[in-house]
C-alpha positions as CSV (number, residue, x, y, z in Angstrom):
1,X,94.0,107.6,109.4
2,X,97.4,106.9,107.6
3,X,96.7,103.1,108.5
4,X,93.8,103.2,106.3
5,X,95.0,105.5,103.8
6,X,97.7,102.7,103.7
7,X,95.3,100.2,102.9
8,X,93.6,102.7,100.5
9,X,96.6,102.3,98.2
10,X,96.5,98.8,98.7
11,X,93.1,98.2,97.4
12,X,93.7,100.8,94.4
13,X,96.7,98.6,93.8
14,X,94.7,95.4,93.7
15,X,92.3,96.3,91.2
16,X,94.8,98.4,89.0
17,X,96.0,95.0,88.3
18,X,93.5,93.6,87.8
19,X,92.2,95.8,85.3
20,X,95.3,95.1,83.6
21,X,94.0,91.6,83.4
22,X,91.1,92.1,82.1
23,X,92.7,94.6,78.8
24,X,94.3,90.5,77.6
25,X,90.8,88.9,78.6
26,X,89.3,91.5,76.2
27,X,92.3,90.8,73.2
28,X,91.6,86.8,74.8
29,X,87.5,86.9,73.5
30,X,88.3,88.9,70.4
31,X,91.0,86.2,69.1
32,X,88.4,83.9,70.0
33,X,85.8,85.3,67.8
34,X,88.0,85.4,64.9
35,X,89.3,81.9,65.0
36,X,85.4,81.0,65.9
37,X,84.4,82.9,62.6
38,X,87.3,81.3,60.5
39,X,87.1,77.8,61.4
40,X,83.1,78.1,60.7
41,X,83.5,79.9,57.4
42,X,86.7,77.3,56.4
43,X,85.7,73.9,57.5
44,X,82.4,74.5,58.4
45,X,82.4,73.5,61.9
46,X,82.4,75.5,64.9
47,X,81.2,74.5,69.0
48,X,79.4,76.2,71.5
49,X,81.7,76.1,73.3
50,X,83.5,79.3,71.3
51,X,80.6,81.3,71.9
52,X,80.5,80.5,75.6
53,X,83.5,81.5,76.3
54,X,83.3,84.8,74.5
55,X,80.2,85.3,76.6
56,X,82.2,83.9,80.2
57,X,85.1,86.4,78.8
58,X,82.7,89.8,78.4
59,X,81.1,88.7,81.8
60,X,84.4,89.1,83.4
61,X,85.0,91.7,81.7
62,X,82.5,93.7,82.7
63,X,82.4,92.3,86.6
64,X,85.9,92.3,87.5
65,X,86.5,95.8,86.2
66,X,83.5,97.1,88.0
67,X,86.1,98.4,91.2
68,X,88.9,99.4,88.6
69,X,86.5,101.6,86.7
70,X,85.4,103.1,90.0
71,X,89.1,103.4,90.6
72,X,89.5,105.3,87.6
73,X,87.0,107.7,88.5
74,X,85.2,106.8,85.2
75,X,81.8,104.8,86.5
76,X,77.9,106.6,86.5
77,X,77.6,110.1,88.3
78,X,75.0,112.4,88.2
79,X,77.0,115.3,88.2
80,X,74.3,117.5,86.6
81,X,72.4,117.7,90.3
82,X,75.9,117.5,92.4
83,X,78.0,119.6,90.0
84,X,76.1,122.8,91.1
85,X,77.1,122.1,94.9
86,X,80.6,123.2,96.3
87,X,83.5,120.3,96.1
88,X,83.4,119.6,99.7
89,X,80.0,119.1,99.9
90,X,79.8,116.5,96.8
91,X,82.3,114.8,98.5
92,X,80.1,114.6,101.5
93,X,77.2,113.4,99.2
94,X,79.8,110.5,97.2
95,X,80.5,109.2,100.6
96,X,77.0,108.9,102.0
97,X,75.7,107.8,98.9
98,X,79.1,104.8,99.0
99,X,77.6,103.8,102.3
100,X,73.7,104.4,101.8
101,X,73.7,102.7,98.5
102,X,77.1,100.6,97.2
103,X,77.5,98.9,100.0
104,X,74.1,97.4,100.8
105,X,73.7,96.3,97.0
106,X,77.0,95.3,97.0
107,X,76.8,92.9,100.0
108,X,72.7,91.7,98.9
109,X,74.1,91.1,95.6
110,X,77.0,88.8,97.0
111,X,74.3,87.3,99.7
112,X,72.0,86.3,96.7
113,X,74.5,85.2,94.5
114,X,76.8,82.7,97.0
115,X,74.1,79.8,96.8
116,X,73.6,79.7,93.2
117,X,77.8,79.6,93.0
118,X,77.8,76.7,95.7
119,X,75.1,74.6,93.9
120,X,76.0,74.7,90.3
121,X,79.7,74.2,91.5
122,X,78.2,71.0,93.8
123,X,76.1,69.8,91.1
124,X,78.5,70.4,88.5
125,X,76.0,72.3,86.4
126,X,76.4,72.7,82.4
127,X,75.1,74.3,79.9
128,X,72.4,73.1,78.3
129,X,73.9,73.9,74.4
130,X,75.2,71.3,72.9
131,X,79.3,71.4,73.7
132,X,78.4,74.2,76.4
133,X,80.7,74.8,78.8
134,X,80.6,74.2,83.4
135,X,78.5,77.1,84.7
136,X,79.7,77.8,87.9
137,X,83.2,79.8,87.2
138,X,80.7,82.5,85.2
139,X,78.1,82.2,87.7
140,X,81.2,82.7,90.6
141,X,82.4,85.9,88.4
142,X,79.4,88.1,90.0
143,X,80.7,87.9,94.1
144,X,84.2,88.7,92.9
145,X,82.8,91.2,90.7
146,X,81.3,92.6,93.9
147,X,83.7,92.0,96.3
148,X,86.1,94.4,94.1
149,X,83.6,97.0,93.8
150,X,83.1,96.7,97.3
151,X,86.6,97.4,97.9
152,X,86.9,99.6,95.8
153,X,84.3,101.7,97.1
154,X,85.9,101.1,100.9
155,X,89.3,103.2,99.5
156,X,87.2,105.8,97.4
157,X,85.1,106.1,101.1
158,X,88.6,106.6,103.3
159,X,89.9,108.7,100.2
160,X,86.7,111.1,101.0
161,X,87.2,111.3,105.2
162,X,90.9,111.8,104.2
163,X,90.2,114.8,101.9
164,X,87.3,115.9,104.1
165,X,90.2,116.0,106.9
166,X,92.5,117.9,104.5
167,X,95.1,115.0,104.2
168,X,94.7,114.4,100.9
169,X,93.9,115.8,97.2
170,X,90.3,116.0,95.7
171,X,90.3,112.0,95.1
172,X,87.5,112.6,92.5
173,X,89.6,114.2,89.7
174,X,91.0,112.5,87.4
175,X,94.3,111.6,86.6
176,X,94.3,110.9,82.7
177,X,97.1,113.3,80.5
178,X,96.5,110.5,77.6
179,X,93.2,109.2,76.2
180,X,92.1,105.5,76.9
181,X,93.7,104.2,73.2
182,X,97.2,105.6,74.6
183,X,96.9,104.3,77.6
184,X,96.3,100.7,76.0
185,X,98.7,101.1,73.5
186,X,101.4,101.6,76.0
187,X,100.3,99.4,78.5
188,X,100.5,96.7,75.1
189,X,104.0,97.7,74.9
190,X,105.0,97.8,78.0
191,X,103.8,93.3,78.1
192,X,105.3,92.7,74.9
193,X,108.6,94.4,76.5
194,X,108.1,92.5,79.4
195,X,107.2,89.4,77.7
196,X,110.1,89.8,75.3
197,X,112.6,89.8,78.3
């Protein structure tokens, strides 16, 4: 068990960075937007292009933090049915339900996807806007996506055998002493110190 706890903390590693990434893609699509908005309203010009990429920027936004958020303990529960169960037994429930339900989806989503990735990337598919931008690198967005979650949802399931096992903490509470603006604000100070260096 301490082998996969191991790679537990390896995983939650992985997509703790990259849900670090994705906080700049989010400051990336809003700087965007407002250089978008002021070149329109100032020289009356603009491409679709800028609004493509805001959309490519919210997709990975939203798909690559997928495993993070799950990570983070903050993703869709139905805690109004488990909540009235003792803590062992929702854990019991969160891991059958990560192997009944995430991983099947996960892995059908990832099957259906793959081909669409291969041919638009083989075909070198664009959009059909005027200035629109390649397809493929928003259409290859969904497998990572998935393949995160999937991860993801691999440590949280060795997190629950582990604290089934007594080895571990109750993996499902969370860790948060500041709220999600202070977290970002000193995460945004901790790059520009780093940057600054």
């Amino acid at each position: 068990m301490s082998a996969l706890l191991r790679l537990s903390r390896w995983i939650d590693a992985l997509n703790e960075q990259v849900g670090r990434f994705v906080a700049w893609l989010i400051m990336a699509a809003v700087l965007i937007s407002a250089v978008n908005a002021v070149v329109r309203k100032a020289f009356n010009t603009s491409s679709n292009a800028y609004l493509e990429i805001q959309w490519y920027l919210f997709a990975a936004v939203f798909l690559l933090a997928a495993g993070y958020t799950m990570l983070r303990q903050e993703h869709v529960r139905i805690d109004v049915i488990i909540g009235r169960f003792s803590k062992r037994t929702q854990i019991v429930i969160e891991a059958v339900c990560i192997v009944l339900f995430l991983f099947p989806f996960g892995i059908a989503v990832i099957e259906l996807v793959w081909p669409l990735v291969v041919q638009a990337y083989r075909s070198g598919e664009m959009s059909s806007n005027a200035g629109g931008l390649i397809r493929w690198p928003v259409y290859a967005l969904v497998p990572v996506g998935f393949a995160l979650l999937l991860l993801q949802g691999a440590s949280e399931f060795i997190k629950r055998i582990a604290f089934l096992q007594g080895l571990i903490d109750d993996p499902t509470k969370k860790v948060k002493a500041k709220s999600d603006e202070e977290e970002l604000a000193e995460f945004l100070r901790k790059q520009a110190e780093g940057a600054a260096k």
